[in-house]
DSSP file (Angstrom, degrees, kcal/mol; ACC not computed):
  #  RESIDUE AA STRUCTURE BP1 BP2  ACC     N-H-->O    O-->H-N    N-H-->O    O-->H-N    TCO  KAPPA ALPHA  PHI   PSI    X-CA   Y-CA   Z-CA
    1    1 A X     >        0   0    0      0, 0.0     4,-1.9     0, 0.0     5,-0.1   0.000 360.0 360.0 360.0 -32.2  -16.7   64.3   48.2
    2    2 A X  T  4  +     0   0    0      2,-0.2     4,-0.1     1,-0.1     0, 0.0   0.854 360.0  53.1 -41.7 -56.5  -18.4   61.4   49.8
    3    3 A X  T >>>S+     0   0    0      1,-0.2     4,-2.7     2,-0.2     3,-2.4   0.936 110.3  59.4 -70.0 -44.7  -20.8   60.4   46.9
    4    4 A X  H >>5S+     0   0    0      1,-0.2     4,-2.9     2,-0.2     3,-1.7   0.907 110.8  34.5 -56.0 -51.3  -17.3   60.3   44.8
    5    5 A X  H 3X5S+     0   0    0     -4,-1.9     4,-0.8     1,-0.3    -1,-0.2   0.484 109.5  61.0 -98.0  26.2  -15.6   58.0   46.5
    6    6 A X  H <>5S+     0   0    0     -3,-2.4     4,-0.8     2,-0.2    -1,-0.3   0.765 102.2  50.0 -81.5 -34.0  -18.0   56.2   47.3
    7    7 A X  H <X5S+     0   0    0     -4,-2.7     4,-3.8    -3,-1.7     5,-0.3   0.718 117.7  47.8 -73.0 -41.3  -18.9   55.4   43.5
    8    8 A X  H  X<S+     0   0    0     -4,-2.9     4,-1.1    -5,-0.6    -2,-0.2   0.892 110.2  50.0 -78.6 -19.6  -15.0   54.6   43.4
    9    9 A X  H  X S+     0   0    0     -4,-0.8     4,-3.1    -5,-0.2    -2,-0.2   0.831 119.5  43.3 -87.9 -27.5  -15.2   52.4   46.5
   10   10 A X  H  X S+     0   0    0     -4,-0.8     4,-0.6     1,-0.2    -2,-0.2   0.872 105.3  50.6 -96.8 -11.7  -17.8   50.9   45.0
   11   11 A X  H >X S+     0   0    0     -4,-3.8     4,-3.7     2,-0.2     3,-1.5   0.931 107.6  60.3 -73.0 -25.2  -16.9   50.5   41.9
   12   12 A X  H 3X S+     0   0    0     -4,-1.1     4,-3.2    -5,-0.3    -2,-0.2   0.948 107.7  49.2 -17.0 -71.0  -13.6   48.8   43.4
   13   13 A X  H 3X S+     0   0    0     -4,-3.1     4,-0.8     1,-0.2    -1,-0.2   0.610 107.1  54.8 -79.1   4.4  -15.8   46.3   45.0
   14   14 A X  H <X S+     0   0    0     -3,-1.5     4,-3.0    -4,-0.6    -2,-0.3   0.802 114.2  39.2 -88.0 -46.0  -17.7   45.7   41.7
   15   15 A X  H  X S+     0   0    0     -4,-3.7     4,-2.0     1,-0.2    -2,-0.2   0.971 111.6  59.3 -74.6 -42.7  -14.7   44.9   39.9
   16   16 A X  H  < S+     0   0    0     -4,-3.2    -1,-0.2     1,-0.2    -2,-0.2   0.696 113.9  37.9   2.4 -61.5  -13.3   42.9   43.1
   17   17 A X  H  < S+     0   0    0     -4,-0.8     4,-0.4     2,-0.2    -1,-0.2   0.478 116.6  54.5-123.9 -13.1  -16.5   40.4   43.1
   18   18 A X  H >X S+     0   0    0     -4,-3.0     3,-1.7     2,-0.2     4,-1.4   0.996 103.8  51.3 -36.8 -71.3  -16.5   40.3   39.3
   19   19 A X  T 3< S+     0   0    0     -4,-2.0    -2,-0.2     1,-0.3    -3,-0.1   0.468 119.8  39.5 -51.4 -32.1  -13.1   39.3   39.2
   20   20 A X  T 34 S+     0   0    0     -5,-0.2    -1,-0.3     2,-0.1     6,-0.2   0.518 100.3  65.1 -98.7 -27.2  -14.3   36.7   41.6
   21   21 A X  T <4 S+     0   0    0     -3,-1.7     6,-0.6    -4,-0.4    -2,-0.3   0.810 101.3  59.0 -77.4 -42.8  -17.4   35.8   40.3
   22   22 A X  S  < S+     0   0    0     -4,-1.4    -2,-0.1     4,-0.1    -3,-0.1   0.559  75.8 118.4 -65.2  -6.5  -15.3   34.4   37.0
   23   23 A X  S  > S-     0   0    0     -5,-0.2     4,-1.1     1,-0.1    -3,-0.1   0.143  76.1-124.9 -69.1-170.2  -13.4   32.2   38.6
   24   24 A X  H  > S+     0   0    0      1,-0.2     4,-1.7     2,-0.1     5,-0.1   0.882 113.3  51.3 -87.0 -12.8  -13.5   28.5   37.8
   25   25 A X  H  > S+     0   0    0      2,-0.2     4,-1.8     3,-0.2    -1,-0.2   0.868 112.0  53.0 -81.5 -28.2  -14.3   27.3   41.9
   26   26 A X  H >> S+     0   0    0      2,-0.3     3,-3.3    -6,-0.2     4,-0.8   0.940 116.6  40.3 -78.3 -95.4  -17.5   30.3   41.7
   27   27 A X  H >X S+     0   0    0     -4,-1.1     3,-6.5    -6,-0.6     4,-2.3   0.417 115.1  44.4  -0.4 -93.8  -18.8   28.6   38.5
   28   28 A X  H 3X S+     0   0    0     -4,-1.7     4,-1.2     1,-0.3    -1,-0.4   0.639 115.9  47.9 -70.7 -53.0  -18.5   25.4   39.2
   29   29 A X  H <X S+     0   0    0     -3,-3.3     4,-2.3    -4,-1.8    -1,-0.3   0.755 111.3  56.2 -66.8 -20.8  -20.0   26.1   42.8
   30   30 A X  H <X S+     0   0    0     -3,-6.5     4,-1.7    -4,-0.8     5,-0.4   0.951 104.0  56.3 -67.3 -56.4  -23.3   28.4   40.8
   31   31 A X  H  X>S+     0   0    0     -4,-2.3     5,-0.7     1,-0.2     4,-0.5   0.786 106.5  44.3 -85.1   2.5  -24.1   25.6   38.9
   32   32 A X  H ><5S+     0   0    0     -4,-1.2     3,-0.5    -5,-0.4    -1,-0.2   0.968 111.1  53.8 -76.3 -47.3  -24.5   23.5   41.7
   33   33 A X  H 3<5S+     0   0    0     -4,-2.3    -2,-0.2     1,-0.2    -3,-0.1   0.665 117.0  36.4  40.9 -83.4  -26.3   25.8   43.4
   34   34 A X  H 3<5S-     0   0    0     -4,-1.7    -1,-0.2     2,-0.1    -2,-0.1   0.311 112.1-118.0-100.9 -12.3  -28.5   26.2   40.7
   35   35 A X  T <<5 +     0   0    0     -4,-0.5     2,-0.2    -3,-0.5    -3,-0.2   0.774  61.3 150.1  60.3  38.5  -28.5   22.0   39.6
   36   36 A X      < -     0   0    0     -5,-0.7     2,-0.4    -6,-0.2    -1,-0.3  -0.649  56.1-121.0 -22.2 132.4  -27.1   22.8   36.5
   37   37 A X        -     0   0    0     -2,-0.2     2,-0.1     1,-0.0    -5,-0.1  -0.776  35.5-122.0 -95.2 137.6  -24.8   20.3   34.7
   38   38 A X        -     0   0    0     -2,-0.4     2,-0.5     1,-0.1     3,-0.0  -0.486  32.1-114.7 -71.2 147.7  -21.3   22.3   34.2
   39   39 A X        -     0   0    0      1,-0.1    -1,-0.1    -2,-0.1    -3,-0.0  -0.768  27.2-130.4 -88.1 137.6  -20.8   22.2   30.7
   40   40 A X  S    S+     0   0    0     -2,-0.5     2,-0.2     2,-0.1    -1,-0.1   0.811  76.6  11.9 -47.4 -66.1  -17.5   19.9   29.9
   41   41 A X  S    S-     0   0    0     -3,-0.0     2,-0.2     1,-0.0     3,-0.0  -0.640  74.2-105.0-143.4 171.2  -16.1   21.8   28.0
   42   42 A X     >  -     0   0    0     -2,-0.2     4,-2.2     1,-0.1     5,-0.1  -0.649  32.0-122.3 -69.4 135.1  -15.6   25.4   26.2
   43   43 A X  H  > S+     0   0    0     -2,-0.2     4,-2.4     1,-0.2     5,-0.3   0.941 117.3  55.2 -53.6 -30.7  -16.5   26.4   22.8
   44   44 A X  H  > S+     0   0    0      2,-0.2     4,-2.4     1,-0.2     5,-0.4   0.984 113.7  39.4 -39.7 -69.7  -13.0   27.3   22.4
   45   45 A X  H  4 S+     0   0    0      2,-0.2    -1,-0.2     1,-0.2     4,-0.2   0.782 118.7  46.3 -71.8 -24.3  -11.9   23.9   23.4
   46   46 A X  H >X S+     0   0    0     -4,-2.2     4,-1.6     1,-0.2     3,-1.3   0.995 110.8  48.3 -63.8 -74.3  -14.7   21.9   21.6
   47   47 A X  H 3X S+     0   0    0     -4,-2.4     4,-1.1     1,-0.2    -2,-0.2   0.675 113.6  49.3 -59.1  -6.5  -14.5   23.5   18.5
   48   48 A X  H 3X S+     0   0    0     -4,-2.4     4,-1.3    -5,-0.3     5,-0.2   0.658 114.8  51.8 -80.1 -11.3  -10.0   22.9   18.7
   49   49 A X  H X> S+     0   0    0     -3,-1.3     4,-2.5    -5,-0.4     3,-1.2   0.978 115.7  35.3 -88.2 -59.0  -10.9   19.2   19.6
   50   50 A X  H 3X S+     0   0    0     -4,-1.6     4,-2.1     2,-0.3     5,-0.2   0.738 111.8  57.4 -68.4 -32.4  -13.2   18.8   16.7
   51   51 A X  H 3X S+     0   0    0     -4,-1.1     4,-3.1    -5,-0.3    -1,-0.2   0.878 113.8  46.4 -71.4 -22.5  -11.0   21.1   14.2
   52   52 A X  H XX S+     0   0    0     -4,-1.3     3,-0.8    -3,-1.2     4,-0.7   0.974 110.4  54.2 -79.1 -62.6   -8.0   18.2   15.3
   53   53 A X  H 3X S+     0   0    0     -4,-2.5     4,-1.1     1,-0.3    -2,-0.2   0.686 107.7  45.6 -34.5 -85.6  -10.5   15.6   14.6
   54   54 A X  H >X S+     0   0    0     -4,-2.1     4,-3.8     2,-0.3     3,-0.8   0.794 115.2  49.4  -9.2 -64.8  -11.3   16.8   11.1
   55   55 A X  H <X S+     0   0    0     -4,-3.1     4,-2.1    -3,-0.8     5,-0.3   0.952 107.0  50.9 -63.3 -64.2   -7.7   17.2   10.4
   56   56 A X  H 3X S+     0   0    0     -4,-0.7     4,-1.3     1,-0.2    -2,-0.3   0.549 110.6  50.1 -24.4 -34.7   -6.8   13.9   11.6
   57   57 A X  H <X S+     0   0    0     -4,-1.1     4,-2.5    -3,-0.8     5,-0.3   0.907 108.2  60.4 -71.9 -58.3   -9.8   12.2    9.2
   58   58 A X  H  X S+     0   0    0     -4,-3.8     4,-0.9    -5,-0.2    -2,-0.2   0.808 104.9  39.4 -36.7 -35.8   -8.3   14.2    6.5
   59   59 A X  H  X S+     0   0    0     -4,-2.1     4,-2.2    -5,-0.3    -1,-0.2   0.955 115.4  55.7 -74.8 -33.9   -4.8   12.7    6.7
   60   60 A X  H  X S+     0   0    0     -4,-1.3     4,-2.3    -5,-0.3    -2,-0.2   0.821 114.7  45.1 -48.0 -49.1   -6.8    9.1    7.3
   61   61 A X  H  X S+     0   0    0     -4,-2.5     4,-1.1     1,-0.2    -1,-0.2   0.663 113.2  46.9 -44.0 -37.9   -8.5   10.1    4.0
   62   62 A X  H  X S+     0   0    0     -4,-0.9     4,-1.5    -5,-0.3    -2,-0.2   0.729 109.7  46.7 -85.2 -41.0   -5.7   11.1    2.4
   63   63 A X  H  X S+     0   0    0     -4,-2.2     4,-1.3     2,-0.2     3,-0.4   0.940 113.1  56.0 -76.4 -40.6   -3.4    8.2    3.2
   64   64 A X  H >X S+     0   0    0     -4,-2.3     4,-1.9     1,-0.2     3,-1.1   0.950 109.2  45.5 -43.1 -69.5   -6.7    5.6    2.0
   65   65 A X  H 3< S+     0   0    0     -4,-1.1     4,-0.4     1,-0.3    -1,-0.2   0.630 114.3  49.1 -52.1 -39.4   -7.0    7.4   -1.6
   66   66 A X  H 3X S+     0   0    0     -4,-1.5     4,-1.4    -3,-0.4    -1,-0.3   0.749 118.8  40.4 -90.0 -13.8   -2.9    7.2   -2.1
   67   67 A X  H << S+     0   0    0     -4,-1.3    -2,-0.3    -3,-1.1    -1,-0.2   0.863 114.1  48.8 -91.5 -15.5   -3.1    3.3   -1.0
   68   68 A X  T  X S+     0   0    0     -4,-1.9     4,-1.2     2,-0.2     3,-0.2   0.587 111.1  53.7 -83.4 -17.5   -6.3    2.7   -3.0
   69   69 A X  T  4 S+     0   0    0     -4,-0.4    -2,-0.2    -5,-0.3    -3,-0.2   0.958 113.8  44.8 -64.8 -56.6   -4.2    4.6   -6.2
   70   70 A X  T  < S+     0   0    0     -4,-1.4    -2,-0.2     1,-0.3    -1,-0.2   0.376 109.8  52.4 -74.8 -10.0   -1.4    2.1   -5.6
   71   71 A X  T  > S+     0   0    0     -3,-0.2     4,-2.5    -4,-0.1    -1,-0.3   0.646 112.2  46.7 -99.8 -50.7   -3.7   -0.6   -5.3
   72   72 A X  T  < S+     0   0    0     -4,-1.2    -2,-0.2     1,-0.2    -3,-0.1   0.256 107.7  50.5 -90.4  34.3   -5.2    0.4   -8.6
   73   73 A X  T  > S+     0   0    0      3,-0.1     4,-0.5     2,-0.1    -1,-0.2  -0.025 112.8  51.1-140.6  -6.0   -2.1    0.9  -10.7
   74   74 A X  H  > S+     0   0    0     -3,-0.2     4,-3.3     2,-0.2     5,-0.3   0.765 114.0  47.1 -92.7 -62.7   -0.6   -3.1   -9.4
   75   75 A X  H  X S+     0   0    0     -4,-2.5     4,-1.1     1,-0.3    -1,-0.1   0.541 108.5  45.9 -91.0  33.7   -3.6   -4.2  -10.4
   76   76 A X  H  > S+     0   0    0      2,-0.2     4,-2.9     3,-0.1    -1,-0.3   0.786 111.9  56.9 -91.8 -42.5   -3.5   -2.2  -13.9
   77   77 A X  H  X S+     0   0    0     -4,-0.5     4,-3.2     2,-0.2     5,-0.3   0.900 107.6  53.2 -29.5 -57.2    0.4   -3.8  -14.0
   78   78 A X  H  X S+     0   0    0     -4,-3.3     4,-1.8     2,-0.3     3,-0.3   0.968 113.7  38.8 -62.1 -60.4   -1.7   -7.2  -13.7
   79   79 A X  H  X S+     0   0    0     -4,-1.1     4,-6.8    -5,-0.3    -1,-0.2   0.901 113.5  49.8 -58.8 -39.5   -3.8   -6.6  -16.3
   80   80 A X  H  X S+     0   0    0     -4,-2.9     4,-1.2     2,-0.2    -1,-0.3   0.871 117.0  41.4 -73.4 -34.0   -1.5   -5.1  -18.6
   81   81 A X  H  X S+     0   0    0     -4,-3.2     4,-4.7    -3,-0.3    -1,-0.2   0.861 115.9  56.1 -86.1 -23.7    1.2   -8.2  -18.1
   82   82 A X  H  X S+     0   0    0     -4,-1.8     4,-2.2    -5,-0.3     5,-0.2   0.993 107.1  46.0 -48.0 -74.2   -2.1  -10.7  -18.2
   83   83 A X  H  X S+     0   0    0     -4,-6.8     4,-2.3    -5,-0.3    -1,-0.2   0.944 111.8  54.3 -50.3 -43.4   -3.2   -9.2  -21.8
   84   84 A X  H  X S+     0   0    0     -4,-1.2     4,-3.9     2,-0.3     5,-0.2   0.937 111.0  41.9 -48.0 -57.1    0.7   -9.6  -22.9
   85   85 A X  H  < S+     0   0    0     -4,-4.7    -1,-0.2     1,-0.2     4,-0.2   0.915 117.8  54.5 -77.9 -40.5    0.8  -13.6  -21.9
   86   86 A X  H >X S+     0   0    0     -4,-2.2     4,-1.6     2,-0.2     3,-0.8   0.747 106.5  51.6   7.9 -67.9   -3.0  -13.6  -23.7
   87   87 A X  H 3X S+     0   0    0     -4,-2.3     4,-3.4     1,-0.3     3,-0.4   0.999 116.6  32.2 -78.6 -59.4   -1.6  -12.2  -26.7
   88   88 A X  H 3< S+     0   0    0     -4,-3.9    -1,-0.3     1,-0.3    -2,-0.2   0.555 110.5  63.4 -83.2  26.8    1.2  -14.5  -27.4
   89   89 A X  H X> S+     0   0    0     -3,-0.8     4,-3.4    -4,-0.2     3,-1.8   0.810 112.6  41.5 -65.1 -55.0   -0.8  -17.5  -25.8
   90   90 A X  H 3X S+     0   0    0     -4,-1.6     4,-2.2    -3,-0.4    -2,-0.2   0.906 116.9  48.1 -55.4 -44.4   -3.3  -16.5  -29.2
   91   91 A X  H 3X S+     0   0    0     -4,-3.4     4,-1.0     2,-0.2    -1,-0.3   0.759 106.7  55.5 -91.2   9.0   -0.3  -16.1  -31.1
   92   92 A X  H <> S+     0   0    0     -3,-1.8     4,-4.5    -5,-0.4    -2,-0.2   0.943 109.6  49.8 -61.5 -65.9    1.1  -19.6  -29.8
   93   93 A X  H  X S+     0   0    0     -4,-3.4     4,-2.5     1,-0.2    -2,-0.2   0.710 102.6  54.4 -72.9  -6.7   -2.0  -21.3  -31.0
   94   94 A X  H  X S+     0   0    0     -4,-2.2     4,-1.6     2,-0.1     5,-0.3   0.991 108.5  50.2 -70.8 -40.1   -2.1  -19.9  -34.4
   95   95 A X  H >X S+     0   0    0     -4,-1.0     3,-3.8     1,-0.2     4,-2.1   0.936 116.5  44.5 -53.8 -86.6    1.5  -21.3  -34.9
   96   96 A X  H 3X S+     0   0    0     -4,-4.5     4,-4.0     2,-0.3    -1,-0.2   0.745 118.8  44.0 -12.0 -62.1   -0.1  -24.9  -33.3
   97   97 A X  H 3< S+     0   0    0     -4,-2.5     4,-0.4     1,-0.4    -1,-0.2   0.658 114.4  46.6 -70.6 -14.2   -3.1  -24.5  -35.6
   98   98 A X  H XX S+     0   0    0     -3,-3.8     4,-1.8    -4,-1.6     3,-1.4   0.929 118.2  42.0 -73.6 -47.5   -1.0  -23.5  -38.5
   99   99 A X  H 3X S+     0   0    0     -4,-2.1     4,-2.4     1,-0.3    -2,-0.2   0.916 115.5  54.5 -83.1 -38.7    1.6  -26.7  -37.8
  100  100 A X  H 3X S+     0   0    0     -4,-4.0     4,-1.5     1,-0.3    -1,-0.3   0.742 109.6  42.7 -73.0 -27.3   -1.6  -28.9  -37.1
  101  101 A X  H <> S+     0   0    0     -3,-1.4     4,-0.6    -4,-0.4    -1,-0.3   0.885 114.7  53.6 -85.5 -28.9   -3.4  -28.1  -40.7
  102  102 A X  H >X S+     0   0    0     -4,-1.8     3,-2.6     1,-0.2     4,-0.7   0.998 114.2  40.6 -57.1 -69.6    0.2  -28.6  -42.3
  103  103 A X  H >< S+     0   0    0     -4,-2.4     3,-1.6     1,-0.3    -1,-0.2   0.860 109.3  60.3 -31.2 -52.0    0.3  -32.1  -40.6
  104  104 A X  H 3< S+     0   0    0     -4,-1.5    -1,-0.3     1,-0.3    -2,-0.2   0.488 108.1  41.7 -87.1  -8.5   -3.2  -32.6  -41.4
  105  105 A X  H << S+     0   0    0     -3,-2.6    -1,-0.3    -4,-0.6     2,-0.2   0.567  96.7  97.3-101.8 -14.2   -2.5  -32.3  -45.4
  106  106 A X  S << S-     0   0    0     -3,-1.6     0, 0.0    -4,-0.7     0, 0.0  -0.629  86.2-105.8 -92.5 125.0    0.9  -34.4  -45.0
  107  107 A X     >  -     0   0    0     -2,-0.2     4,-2.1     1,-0.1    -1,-0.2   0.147  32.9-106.2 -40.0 150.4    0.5  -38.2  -45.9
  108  108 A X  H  > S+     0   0    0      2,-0.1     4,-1.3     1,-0.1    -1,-0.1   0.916 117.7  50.5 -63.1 -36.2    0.4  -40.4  -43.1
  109  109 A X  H >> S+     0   0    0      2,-0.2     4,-2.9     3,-0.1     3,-0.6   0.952 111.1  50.6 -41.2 -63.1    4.1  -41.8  -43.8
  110  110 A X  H 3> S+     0   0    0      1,-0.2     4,-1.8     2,-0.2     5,-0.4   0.962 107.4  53.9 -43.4 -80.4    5.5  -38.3  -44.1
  111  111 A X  H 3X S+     0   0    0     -4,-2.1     4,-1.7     2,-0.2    -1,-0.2   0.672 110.6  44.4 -23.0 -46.9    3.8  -37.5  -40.9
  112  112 A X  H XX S+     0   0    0     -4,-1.3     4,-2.4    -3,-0.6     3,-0.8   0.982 111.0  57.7 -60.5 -69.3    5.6  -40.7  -38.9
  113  113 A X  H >X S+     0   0    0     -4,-2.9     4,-1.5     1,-0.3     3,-0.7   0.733 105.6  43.3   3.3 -92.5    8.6  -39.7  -40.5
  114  114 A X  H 3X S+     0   0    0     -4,-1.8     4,-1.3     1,-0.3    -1,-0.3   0.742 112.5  61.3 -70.7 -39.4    8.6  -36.0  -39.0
  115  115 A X  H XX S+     0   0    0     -4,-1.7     4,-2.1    -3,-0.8     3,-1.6   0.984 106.9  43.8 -40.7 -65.6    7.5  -37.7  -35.4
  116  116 A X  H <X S+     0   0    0     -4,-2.4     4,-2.2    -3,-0.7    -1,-0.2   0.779 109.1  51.1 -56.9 -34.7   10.3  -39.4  -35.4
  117  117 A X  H 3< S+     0   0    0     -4,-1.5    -1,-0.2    -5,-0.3    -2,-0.2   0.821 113.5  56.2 -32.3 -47.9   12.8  -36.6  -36.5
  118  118 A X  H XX S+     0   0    0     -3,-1.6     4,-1.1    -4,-1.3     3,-0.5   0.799 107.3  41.8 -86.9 -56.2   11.1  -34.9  -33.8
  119  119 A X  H 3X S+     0   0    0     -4,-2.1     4,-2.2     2,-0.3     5,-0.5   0.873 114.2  48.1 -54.0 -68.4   11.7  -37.4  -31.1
  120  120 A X  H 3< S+     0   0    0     -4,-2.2    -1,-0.3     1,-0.3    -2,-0.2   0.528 112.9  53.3 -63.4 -15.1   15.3  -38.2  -31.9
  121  121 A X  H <>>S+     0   0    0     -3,-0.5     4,-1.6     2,-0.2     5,-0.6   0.688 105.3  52.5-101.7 -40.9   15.8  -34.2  -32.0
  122  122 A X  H  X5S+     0   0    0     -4,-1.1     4,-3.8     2,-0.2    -2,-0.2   0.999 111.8  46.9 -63.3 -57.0   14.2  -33.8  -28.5
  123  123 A X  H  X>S+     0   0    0     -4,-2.2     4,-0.7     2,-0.2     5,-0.5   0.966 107.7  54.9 -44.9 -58.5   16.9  -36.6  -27.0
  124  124 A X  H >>5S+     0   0    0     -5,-0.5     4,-3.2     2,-0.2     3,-2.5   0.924 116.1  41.2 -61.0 -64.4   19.9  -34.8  -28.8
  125  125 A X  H 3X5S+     0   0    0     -4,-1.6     4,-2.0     1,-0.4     5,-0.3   0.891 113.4  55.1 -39.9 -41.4   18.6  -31.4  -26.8
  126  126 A X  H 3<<S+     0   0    0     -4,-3.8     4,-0.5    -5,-0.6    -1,-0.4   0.592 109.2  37.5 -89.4  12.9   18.1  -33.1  -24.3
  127  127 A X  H <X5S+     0   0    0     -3,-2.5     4,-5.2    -4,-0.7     5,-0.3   0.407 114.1  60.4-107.2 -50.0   21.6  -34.8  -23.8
  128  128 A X  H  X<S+     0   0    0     -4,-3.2     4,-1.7    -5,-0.5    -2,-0.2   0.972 104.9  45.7 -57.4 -40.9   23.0  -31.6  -24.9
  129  129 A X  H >X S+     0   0    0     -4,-2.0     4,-2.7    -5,-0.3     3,-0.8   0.999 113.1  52.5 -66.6 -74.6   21.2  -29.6  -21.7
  130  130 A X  H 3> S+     0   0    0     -4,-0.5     4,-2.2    -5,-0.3    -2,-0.2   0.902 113.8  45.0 -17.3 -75.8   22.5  -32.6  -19.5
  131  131 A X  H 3X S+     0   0    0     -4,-5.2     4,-1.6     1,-0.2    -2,-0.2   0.829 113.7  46.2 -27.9 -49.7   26.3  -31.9  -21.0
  132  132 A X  H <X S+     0   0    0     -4,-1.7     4,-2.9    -3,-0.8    -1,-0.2   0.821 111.9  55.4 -98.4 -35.4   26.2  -28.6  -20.7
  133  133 A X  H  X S+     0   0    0     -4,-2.7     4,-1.2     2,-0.2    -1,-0.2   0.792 105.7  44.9  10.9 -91.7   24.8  -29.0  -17.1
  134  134 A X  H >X S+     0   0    0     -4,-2.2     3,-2.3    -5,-0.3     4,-1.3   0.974 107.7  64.1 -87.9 -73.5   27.2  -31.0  -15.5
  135  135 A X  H 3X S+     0   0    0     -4,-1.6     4,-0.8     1,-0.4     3,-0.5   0.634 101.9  51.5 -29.6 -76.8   29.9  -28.8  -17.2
  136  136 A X  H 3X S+     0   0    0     -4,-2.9     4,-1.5     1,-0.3    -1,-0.4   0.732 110.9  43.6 -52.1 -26.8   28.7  -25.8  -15.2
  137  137 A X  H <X S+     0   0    0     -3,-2.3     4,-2.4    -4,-1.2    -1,-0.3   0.941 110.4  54.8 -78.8 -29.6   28.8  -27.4  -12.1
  138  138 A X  H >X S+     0   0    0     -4,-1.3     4,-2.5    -3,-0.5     3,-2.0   0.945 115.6  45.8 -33.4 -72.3   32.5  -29.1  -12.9
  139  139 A X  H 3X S+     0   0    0     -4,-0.8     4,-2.6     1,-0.3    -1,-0.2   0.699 114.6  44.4 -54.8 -30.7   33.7  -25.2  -13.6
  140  140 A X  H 3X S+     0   0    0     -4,-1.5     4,-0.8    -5,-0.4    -1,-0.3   0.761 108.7  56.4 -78.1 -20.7   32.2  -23.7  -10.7
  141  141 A X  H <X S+     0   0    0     -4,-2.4     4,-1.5    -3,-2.0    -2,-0.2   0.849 113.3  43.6 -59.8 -48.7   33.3  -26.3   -8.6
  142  142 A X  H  X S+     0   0    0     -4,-2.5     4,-1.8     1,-0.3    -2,-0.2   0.894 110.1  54.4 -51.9 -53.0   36.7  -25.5   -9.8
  143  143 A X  H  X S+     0   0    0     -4,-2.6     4,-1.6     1,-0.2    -1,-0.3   0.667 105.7  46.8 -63.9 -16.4   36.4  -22.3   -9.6
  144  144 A X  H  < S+     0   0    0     -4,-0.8     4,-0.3     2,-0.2    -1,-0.2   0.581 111.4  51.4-104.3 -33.2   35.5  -22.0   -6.3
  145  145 A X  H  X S+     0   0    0     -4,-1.5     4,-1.8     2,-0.1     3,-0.3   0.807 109.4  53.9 -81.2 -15.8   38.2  -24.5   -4.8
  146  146 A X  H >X S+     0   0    0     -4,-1.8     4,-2.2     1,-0.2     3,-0.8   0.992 110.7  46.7 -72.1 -57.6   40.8  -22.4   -6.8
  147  147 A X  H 3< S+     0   0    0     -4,-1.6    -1,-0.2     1,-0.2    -2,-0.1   0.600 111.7  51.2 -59.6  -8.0   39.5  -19.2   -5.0
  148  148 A X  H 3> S+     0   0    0     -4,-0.3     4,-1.6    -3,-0.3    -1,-0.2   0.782 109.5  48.7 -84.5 -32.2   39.6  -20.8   -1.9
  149  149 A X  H << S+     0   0    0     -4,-1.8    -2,-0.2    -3,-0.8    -3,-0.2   0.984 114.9  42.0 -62.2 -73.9   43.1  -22.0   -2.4
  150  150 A X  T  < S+     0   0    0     -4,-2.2    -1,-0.2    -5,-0.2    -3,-0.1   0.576 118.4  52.7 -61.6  -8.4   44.6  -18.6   -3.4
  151  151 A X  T  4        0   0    0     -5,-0.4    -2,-0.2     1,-0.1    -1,-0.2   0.727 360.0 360.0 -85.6 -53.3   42.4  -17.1   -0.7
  152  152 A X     <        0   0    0     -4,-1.6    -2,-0.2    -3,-0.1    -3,-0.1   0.602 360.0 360.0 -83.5 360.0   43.2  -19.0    2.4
């Protein structure tokens, strides 16, 4: 009867100074002790640090790739409105090159001629654009004291 509870008193006191032996102030006091450096940290808590780290690169990754898409679809925009003013720049100057060989078969008289047409045609446009001009600001002027009038 002895031996038994003696194996239970002692196992008691095994589990007792286990139980005590895990804590964190025992550790922390062994590996001084023993001049061991405590290790920082847990694998538990190392690998969760690292698993956020990883995710966190991922998103970093993720957000680069969708601004570097968007970067490379402006400057496909650029190209594509770039080739457009290209093409009718090309098709500007055949028109030029066309009107310039036309000219370039036309007597010289003829040629003065058509300058002057030209000239006297630029002046009427350009009188007309004046006119038409000052009319829009008359009518908006009007309009805008008439709405003020019936407003206030």
């Amino acid at each position: 009867m002895i031996e038994t509870l003696t194996a239970v008193i002692g196992a008691l006191l095994s589990l007792v100074a286990g139980g005590i032996a895990s804590t964190d102030l025992i550790r922390k006091l062994l590996h001084r002790i023993l001049g061991k450096p405590e290790p920082e940290k847990t694998y538990s808590q190392r690998l969760s640090e690292l698993t956020h780290s990883l995710t966190n690169a991922s998103g970093e990754v993720d957000s680069l790739l969708k601004e570097l898409g968007q970067v490379a679809k402006d400057k496909e925009t650029s190209v594509c409105i770039l080739e457009q003013g290209l093409a009718a720049l090309e098709q500007k100057e055949q028109e030029l090159k066309d009107r310039i060989k036309t000219l370039e078969d036309m007597p010289i008289p003829v040629a003065e001629h058509f300058a002057r047409l030209m000239e006297t045609g630029e002046k009427r446009n350009a009188m007309r654009d004046y006119i038409l001009f000052g009319a829009g600001v008359i009518v908006t002027t009007v309009i805008t004291i008439a709405i003020t009038m019936f407003s206030g």
